[in-house]
C-alpha positions in Angstrom: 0.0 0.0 0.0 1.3 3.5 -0.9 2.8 5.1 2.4 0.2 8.1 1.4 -2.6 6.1 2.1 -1.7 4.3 5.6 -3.6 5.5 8.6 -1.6 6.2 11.5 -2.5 3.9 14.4 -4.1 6.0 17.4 -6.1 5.2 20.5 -8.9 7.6 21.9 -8.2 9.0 25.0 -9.2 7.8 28.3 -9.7 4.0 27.3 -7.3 1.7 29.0 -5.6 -0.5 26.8 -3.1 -3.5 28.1 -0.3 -5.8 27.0 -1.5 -9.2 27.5 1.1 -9.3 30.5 -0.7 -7.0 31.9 -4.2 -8.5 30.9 -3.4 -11.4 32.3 -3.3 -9.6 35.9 -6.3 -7.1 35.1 -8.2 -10.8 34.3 -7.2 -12.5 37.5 -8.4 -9.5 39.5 -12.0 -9.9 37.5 -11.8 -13.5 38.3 -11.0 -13.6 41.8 -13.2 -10.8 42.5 -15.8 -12.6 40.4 -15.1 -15.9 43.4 -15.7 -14.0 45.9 -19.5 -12.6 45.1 -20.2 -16.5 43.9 -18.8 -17.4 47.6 -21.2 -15.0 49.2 -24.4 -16.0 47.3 -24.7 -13.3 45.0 -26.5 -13.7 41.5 -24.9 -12.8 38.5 -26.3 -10.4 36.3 -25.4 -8.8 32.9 -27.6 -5.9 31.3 -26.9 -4.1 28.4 -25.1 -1.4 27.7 -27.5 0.5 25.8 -30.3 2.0 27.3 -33.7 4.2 26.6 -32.5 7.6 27.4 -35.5 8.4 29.2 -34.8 5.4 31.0 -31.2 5.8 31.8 -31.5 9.3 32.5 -34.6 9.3 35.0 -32.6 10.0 38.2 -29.5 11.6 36.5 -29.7 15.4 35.6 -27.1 18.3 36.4 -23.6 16.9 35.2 -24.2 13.2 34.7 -26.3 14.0 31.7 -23.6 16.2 29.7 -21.0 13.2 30.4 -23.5 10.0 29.3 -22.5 9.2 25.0 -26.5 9.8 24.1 -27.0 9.5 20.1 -30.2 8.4 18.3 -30.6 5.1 16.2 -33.7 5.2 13.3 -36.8 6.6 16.1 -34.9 5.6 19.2 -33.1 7.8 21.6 -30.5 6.0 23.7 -27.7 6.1 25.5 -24.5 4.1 27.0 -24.8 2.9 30.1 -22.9 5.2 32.8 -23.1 3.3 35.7 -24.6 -0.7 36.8 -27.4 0.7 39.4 -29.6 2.2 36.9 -30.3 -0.4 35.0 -30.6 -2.6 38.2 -33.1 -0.4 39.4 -34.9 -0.7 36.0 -34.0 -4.3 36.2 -35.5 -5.8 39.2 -38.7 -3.3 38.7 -39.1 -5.6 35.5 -38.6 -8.4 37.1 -40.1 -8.5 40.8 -42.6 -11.1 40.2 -39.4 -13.6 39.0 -37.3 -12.8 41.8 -36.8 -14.0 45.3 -35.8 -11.0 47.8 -33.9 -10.0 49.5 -32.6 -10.3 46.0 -28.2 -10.5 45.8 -26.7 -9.5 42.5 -23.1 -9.0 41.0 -22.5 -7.5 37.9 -19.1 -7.1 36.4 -19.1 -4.9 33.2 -18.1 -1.9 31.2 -19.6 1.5 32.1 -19.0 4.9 29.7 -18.7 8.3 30.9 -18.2 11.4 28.6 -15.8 13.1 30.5 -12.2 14.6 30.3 -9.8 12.3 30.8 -7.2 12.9 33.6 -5.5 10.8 36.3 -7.9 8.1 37.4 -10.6 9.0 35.2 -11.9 6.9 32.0 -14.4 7.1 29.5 -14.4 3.6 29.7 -13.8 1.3 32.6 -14.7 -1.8 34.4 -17.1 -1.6 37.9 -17.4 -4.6 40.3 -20.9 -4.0 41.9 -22.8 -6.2 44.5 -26.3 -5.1 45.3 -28.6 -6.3 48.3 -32.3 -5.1 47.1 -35.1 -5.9 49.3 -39.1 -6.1 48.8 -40.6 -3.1 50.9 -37.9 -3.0 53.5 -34.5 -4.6 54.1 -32.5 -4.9 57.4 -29.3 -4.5 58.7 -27.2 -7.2 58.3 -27.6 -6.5 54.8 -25.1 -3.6 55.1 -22.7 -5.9 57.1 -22.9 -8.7 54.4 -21.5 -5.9 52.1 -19.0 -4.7 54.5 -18.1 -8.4 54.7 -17.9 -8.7 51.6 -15.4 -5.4 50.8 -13.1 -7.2 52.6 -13.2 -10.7 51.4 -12.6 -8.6 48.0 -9.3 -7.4 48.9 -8.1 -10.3 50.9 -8.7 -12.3 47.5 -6.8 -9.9 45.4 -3.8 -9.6 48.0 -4.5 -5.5 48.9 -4.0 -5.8 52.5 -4.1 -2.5 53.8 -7.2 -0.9 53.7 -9.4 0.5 55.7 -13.3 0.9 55.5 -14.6 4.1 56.7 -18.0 3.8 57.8 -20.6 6.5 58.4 -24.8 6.9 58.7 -25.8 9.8 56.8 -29.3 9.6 59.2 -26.0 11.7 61.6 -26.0 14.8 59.6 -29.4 14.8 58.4 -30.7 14.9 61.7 -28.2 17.5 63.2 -29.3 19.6 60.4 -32.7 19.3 61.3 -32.1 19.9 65.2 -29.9 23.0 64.3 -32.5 24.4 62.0 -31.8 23.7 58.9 -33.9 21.4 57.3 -34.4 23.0 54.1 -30.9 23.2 53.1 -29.6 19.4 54.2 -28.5 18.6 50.8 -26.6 22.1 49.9 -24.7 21.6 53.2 -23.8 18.2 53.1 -22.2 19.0 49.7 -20.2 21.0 51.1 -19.5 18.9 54.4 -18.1 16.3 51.6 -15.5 19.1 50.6 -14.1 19.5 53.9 -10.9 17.7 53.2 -10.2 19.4 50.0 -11.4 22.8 50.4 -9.9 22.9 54.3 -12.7 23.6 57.0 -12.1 27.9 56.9 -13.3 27.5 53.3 -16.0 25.2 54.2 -17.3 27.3 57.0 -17.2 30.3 55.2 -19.1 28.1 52.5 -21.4 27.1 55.1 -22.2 31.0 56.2 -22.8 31.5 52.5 -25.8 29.4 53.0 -26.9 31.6 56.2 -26.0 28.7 58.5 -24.9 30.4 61.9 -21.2 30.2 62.6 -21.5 28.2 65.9 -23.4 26.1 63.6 -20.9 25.7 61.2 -18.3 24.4 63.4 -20.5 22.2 65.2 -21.3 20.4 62.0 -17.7 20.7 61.3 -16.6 19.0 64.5 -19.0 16.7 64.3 -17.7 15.2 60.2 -14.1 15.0 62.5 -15.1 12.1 65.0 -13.4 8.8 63.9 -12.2 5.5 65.4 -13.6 2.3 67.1 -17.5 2.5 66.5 -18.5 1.7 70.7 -16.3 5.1 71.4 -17.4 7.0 69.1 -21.0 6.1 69.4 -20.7 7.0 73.1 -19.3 10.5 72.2 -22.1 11.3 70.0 -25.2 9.4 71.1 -26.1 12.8 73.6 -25.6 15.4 71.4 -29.0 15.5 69.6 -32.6 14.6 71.1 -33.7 14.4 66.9 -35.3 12.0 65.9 -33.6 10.9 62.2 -30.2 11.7 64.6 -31.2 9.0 67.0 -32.4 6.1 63.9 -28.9 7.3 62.9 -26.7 6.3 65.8 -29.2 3.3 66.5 -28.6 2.2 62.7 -24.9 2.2 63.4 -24.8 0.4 66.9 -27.0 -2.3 65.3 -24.3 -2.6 62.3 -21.8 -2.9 64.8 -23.5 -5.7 66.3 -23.4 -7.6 62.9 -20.0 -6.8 62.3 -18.9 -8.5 65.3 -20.7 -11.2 64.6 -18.8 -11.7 61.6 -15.4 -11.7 63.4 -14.3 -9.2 60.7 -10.8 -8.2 61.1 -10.9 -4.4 63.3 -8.1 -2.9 62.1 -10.1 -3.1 58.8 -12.6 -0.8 59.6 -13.4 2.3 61.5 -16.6 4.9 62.5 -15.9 7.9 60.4 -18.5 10.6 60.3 -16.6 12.3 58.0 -17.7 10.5 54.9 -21.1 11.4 53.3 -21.1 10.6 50.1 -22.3 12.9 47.6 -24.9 11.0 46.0 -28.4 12.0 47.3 -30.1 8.7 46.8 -28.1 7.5 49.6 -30.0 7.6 52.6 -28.2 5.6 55.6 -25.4 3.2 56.0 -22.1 4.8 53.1 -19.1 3.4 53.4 -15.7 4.4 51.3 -12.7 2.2 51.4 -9.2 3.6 51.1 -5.6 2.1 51.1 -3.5 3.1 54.2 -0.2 3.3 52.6 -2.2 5.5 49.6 -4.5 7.7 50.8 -3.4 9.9 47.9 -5.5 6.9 45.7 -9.2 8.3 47.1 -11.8 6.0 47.3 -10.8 2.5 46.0 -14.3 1.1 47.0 -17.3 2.8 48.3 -21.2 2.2 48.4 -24.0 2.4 51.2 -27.7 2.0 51.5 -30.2 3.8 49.3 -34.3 3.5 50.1 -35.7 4.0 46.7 -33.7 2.3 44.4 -36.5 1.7 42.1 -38.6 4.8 42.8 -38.7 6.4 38.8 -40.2 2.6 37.9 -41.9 1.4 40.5 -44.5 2.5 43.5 -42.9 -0.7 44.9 -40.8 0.4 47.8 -37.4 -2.1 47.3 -34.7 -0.6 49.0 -31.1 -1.5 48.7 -27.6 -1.7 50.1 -24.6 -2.1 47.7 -20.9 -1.4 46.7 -19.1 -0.7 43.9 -15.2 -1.3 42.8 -13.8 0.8 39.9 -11.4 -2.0 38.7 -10.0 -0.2 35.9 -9.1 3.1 38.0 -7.9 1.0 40.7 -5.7 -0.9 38.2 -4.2 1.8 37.1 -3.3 3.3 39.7 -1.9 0.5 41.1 0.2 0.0 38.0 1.4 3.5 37.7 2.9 2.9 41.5 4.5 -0.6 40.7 2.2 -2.0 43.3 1.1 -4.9 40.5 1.8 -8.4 41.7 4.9 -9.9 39.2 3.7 -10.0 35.9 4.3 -13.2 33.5 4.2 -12.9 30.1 2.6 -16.1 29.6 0.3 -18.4 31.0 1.7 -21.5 30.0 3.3 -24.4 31.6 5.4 -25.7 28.8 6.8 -24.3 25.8 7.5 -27.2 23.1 10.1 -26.9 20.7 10.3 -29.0 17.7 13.9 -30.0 16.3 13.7 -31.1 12.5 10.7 -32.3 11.0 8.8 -32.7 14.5 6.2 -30.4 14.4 3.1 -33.2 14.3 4.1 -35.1 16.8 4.7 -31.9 18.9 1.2 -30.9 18.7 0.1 -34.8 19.2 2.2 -34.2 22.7 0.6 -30.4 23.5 -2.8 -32.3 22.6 -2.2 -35.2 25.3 -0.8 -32.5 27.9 -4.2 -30.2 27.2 -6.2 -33.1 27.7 -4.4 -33.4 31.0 -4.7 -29.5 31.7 -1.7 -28.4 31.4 -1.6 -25.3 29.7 0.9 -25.4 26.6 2.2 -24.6 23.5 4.1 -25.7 20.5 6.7 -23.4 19.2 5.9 -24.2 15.4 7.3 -20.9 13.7 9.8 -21.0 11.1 12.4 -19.6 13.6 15.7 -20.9 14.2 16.0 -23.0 16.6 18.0 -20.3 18.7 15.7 -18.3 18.3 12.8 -20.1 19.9 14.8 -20.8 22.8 15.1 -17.1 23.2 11.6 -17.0 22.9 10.9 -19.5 25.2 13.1 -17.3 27.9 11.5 -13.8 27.3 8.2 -15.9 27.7 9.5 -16.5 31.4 7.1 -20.5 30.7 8.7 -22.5 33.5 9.6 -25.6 31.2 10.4 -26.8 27.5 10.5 -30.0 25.8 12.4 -30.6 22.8 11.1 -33.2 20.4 13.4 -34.6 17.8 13.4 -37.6 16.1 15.1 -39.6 18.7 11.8 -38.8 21.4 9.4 -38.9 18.7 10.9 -42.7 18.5 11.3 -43.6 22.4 8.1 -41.8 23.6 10.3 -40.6 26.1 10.7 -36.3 26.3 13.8 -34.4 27.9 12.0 -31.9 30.5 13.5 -28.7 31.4 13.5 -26.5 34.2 13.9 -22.9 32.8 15.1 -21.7 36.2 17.3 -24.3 37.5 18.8 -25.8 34.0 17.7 -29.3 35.6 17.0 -31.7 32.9 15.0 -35.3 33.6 13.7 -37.5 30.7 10.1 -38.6 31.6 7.1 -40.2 29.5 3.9 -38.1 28.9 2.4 -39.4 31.6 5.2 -38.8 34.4 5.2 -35.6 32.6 1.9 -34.6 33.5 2.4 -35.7 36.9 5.4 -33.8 37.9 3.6 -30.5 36.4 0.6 -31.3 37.7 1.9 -32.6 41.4 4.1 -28.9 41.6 
């Protein structure tokens, strides 16, 4: 083809894109994290990526809707799917009749946001959710169970040192209302979120903007600040407000604490911190955010929390729910970017087999037999030298060749070799596939 005509090669912008090494690892996390939500008795799920607008959209608005990809197809108006809950809530409203509650779903899938790429943000990118919905109310454990299972998630994929931070948003929302300011929950939350990046003089004077009383302001303030073991801190607070909401709020979290203990979860894993809220409005109790210790500079690696009207733009059923979310892909990357991926192997095979002279159908008679026997493998069958596919066989880092000339095609017998140690035995197929298979 003229050189005029060639297109050069170019990848849009805030889609992650891997090297199979690197696939291999992103895969495993899917996989294991996959495990774990079979192990805990959730469903799978898997709904599409395109939506109806008006469906995906119904509880959206503001800035969600100038970042979903919306385009029209012949009379239909639709959209790419920007996060999994949405089209669980339109999902189980669908299906209520054919479902058993408290319904427990996973769904592992892409999601597609319109937004400017920058670090840790993607147009495109994987989410882990695990959803608890139940049929007009759903108790308590329920937010343990997902507590639970936020740590079996990172146990399974080796990230050791996180910490959940747990909060009831019932806290605020009734220390508004005792304080007077019932009207304006939601504009002062916002900004109680902000705390730790705008600094608490900019988020009283943010507060004040709002005509919220200094003394208030601080008191709010001081109140996002308590953290630590959850009977302590539910001492300091339990006092400090006669509200109502305030009081379902604290009674909320000593109950959770109850359930948490019962599940002998480790306590170094978790923590009472009022300071996380959550921005989200449709959550409405139990939130929960998950960071690493040694990188709190990552954010939020996990979060979630319990939401009372899941299915309210579908449904007059009342089905509330509990649930969390991991952003794989954000989470991998950052991860990568900070060498904190386990060791990556640039192939998933046991064996590499290397045929010497004219070899090459019995070698794939032998890769055939050790398949059969599940051992993953591979027959080098290129028109390489055969230097060449040793070096091959190295920069795959497989852990041991066979080479098959004439002379093992005839005696059924194959030389075996360690790639690391250089140790050489001549065994059968059969003791073949029990030494790889008995390591």
């Amino acid at each position: 083809m003229n050189s005029k005509n060639l297109i050069i090669p170019r990848k849009l912008s805030g889609f992650m894109e891997l090297l199979p090494s690197k696939q291999i690892i992103f895969d495993n996390y899917l996989e294991k994290i996959k495990q774990v939500f079979l192990n805990n008795s959730f469903l799978p799920l898997d709904t599409p990526i395109l939506e109806y607008s008006d469906v995906l959209l119904a509880k959206s608005g503001g800035e969600v809707d100038k970042e979903v990809y919306r385009f029209k197809k012949g009379d239909n108006d639709l959209c790419m799917r920007y996060d999994l809950t949405v089209p669980l809530a339109r999902f189980v409203s669908m299906e209520k009749d054919n479902l058993i509650f408290p319904f427990k779903r996973f769904q592992i899938g892409k999601v597609f946001r319109g937004e400017k790429p920058q670090k840790g943000r993607f147009r495109e990118l994987y989410q882990c959710d695990a959803d608890i919905v139940g049929f007009d109310d759903l108790p308590i454990p329920a937010d343990a169970e997902c507590i639970k299972l936020i740590i079996d998630i990172f146990n399974a994929i080796n990230i050791q040192d996180i910490l959940i931070q747990i909060s009831n948003r019932n806290i605020l929302f009734g220390y508004c209302e005792d304080l007077g300011y019932s009207d304006i929950i939601s504009e002062i939350l916002i900004i109680l979120d902000k705390v730790g990046k705008i600094g608490k003089e900019n988020a009283i004077l943010s507060l004040e903007d709002l005509s919220v009383k200094h003394e208030d302001a601080l008191k709010l303030i001081n109140l996002t600040e308590k953290k630590g073991n959850f009977e302590n801190i539910l001492n300091e607070i339990k006092n400090i407000s006669n509200n109502e909401t305030f009081k379902l709020g604290v009674a909320q979290l000593e109950e959770l604490n109850t359930y948490l203990n019962a599940y002998k979860l480790d306590k170094t894993k978790y923590i009472l911190d009022l300071s996380i809220i959550r921005g989200h409005n449709y959550y409405t109790g139990t939130v929960f955010e998950t960071i690493m210790i040694s990188h709190p500079e990552f954010g939020a690696i996990c979060a979630g929390g319990r939401y009372d009207n899941l299915t309210g733009y579908f449904s007059q059923q009342k089905m509330p729910g509990v649930g969390i979310s991991v952003g794989i892909t954000r989470l991998f990357d950052l991860l990568d970017k900070n060498n904190l991926l386990p060791p990556i192997k640039p192939s998933l095979n046991k064996i590499e087999i290397i045929p010497l002279g004219e070899t090459i159908k019995d070698c794939l008679i032998l890769e055939a037999y050790l398949k059969a026997n599940n051992i993953l493998c591979q027959t080098n069958y290129s028109n390489k030298s055969f230097k060449s596919k040793m070096k091959d066989a190295n920069k795959s880092q497989v852990p041991y060749i066979i080479i098959v000339g004439e002379n093992e095609v005839a005696s059924e017998l194959y030389p075996l070799k360690n790639m690391t140690t250089g140790e050489q035995i001549i065994l059968s197929k059969e003791d073949i596939v029990k030494k790889i298979n008995n390591n």
